[in-house]
C-alpha positions as CSV (number, residue, x, y, z in Angstrom):
1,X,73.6,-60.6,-57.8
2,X,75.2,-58.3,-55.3
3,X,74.4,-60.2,-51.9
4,X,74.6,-57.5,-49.3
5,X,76.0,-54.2,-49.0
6,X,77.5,-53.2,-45.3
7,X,77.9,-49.6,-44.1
8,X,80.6,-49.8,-42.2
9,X,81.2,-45.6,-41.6
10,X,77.2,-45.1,-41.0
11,X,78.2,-44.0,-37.2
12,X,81.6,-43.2,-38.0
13,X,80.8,-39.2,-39.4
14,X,82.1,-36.2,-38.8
15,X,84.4,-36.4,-35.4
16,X,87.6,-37.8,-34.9
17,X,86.4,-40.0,-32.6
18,X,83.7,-41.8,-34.4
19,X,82.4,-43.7,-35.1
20,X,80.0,-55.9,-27.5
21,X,76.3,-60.2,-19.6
22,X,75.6,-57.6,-17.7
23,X,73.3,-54.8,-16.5
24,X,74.1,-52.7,-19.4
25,X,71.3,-54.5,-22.0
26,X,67.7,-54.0,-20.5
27,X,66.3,-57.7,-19.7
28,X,64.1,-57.3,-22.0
29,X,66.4,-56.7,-25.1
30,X,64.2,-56.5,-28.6
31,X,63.9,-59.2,-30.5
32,X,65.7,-58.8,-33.4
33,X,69.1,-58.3,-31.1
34,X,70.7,-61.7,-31.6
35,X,69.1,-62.5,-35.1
36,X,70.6,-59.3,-36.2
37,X,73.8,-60.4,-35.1
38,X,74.0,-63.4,-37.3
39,X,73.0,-61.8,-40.0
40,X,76.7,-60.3,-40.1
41,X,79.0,-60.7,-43.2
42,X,81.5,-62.4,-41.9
43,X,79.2,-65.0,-40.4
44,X,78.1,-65.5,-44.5
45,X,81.2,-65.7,-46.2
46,X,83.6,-68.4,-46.9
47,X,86.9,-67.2,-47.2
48,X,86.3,-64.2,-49.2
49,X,88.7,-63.8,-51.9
50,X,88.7,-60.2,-53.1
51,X,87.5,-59.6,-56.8
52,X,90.4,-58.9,-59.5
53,X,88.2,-55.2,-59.8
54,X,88.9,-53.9,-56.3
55,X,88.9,-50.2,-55.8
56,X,91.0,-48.2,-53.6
57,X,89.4,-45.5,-51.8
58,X,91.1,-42.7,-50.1
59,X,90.9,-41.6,-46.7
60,X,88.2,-38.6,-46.4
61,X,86.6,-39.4,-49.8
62,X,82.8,-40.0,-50.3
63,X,82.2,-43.8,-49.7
64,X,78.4,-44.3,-49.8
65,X,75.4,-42.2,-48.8
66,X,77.3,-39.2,-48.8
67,X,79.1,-40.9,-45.7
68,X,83.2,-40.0,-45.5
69,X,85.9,-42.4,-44.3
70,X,87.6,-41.2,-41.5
71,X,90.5,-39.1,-42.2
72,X,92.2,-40.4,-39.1
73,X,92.6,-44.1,-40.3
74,X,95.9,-45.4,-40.3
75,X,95.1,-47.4,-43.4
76,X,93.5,-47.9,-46.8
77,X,90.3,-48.4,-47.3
78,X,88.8,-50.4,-50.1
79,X,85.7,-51.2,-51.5
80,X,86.2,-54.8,-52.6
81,X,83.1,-57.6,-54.2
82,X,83.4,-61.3,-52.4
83,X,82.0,-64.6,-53.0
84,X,79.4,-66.4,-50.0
85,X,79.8,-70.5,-49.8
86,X,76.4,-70.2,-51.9
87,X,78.4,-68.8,-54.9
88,X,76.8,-65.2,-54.3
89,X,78.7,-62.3,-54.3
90,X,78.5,-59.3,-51.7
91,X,80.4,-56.1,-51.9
92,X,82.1,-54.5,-48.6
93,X,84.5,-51.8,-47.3
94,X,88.1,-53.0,-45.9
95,X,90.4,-51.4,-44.4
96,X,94.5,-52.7,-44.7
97,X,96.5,-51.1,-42.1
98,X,99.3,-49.1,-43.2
99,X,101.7,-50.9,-40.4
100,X,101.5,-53.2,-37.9
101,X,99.5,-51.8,-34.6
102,X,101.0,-51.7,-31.2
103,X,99.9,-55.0,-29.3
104,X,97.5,-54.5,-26.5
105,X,99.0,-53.9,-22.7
106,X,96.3,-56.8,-21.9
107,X,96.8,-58.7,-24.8
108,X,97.9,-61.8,-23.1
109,X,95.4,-61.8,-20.1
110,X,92.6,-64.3,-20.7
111,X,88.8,-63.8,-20.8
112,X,88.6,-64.2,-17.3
113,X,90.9,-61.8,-16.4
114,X,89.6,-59.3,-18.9
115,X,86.0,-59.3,-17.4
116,X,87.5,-58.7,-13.6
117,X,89.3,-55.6,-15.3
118,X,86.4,-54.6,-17.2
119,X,84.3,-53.2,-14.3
120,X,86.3,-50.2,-14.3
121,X,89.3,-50.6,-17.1
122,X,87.5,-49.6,-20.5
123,X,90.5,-50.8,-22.3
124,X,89.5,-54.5,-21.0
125,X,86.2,-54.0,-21.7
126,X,87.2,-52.9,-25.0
127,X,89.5,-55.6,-25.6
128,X,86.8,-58.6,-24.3
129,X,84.2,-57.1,-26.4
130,X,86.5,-57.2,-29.3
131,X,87.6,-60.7,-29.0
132,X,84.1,-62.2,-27.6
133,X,82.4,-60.2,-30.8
134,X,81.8,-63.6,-32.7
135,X,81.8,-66.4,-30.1
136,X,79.6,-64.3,-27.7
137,X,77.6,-61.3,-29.8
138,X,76.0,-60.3,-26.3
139,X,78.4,-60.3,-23.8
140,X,80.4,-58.6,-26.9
141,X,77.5,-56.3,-26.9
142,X,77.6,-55.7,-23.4
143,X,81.6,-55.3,-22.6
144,X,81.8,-52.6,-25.4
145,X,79.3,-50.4,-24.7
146,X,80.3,-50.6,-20.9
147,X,83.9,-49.1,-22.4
148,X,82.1,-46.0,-23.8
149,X,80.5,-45.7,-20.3
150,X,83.7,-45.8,-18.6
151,X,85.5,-43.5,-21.0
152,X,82.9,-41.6,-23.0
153,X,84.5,-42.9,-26.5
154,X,82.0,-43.6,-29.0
155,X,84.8,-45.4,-30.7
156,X,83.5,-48.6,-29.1
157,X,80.0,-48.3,-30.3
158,X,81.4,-47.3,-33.8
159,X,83.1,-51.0,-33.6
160,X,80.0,-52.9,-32.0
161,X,78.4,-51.5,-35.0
162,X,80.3,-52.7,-37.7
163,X,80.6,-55.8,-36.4
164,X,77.2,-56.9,-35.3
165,X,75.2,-55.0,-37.5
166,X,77.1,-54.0,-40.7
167,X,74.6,-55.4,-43.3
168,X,72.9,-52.7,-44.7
169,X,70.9,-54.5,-47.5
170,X,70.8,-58.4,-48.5
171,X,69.4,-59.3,-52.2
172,X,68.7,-55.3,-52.3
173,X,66.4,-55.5,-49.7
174,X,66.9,-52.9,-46.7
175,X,67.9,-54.7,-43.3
176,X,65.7,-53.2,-40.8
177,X,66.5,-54.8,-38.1
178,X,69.9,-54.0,-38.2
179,X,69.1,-50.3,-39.5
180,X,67.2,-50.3,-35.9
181,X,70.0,-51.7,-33.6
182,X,72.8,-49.2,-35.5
183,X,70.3,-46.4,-35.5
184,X,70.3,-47.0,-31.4
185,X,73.8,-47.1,-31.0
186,X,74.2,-43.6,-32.8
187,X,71.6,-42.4,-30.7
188,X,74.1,-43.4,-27.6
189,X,77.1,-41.9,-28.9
190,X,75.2,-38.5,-29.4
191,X,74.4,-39.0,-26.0
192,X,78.1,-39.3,-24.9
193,X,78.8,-36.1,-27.1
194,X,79.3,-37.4,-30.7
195,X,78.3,-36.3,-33.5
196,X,74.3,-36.5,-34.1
197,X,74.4,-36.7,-38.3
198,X,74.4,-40.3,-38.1
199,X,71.5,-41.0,-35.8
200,X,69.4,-38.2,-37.9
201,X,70.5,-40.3,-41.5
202,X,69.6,-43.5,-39.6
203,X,66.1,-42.2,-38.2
204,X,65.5,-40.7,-41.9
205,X,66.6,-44.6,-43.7
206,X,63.6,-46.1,-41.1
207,X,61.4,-43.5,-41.8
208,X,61.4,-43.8,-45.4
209,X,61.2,-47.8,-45.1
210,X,58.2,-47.3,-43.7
211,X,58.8,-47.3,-39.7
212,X,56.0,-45.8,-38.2
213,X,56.2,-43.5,-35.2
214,X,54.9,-45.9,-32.7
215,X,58.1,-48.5,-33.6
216,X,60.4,-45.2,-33.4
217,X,58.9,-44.4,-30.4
218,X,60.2,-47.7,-28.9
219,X,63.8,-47.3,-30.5
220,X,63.9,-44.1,-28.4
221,X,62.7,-45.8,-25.4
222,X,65.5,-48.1,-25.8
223,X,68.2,-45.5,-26.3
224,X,66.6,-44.0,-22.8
225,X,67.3,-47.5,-21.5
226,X,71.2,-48.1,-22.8
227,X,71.6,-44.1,-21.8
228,X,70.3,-44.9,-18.2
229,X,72.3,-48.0,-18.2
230,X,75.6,-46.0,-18.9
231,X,75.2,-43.5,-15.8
232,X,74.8,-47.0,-14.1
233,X,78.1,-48.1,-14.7
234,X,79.9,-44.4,-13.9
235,X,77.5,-44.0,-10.7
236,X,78.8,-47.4,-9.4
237,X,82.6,-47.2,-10.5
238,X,82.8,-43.2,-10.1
239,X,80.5,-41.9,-7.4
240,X,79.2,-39.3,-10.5
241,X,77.9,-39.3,-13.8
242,X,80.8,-38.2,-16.4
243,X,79.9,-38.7,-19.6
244,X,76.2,-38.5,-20.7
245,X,74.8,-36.8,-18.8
246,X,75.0,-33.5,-15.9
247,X,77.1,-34.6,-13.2
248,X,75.3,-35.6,-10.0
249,X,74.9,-33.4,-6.9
């Protein structure tokens, strides 16, 4: 039985640049957050050994819901079936770089370091997101989308959502929770000026699972919330609101 089926490219259409404690998460963050985060892939699996019948996909082909790989991806992306420690087996998209990337300017600063950057360096708070992402799924949360506040990439939400909330189904049943937290993000980006196909599939996945408009009325409230949170940050590092937003008087 095919155990779960991530999306991986769900924010990552159409641009270039596509598509993890702080202020930046409202104190009252929904529920499903942090249960949504476990419910990753990775977190599941056991060593996943690719299946003998793994299919190479090319860059720019159709990979699932109509949804393109980037064309920019300096590697090649598969669509591979692995096994859980329970014996079940799951299908996901990889992506084996063509060569070895460049090793991060901050790669050899610790965590603590990282975070002192981070206020106003969205490379560190890029690069702490990225390495907190399973220890720490919050701060992760919080460090990445502060890097799209700082440099208006949606890049960094496009990687917070593949690795907090990739699965898409589990046993063929539709993740809603996670369909909720990716649909926000997307929402974000399109905020910051990326492209708003993927928050319009995402709304039109929740509608059709049933999501009625007073639940998508709070998803919005939220995006209002992780929006407001972004001009925040560039208010309090830049004196102005750069990204996001009209720039302030």
């Amino acid at each position: 039985m095919k155990k779960a089926i991530p999306l991986a490219a769900v924010l990552v259409v159409g641009t270039a640049a596509y598509l993890t404690k702080g202020a930046i998460v409202p104190a009252e963050a929904p529920r499903g957050l942090q249960s949504a985060a476990q419910l990753t892939v990775p977190q599941a699996a056991r060593a996943p050994e690719p299946a003998t019948d793994a299919r190479p996909i090319e860059a720019g082909s159709t990979v699932g819901f109509g949804l393109p790989v980037r064309r920019d991806r300096n590697c090649d992306v598969r669509f591979d079936d692995y096994v859980t420690a329970d014996g079940e087996v799951f299908s996901a998209y990889s992506c084996t770089p063509h060569a070895p990337r460049a090793t991060h300017p901050y790669e050899h600063y610790d965590n603590g370091s990282l975070e002192v950057l981070a206020y106003a360096d969205p490379e560190a708070a890029a690069l702490l997101g990225r390495r907190l992402a399973a220890s720490d799924p919050d701060t992760a949360y919080d460090m990445l989308v502060r890097a799209a506040a700082l440099d208006g990439n949606v890049d960094h939400l496009a990687r917070l959502a593949d690795q907090a909330f990739s699965a898409f189904r589990i046993d063929g049943a539709l993740q809603v929770d996670n369909i909720k937290r990716r649909y926000e993000l997307a929402a974000l980006a399109t905020r910051l000026g990326g492209d708003p196909a993927p928050a319009r599939f995402l709304r039109s996945t929740l509608i059709e699972a049933g999501v009625n408009a007073d639940s998508l009325g709070r998803l919005d409230d939220r995006v209002d919330a992780l929006a407001e949170s972004v001009r925040g940050i560039q208010r309090a590092v830049f004196g102005e609101i750069r990204y996001g937003g009209q720039t302030d008087a």
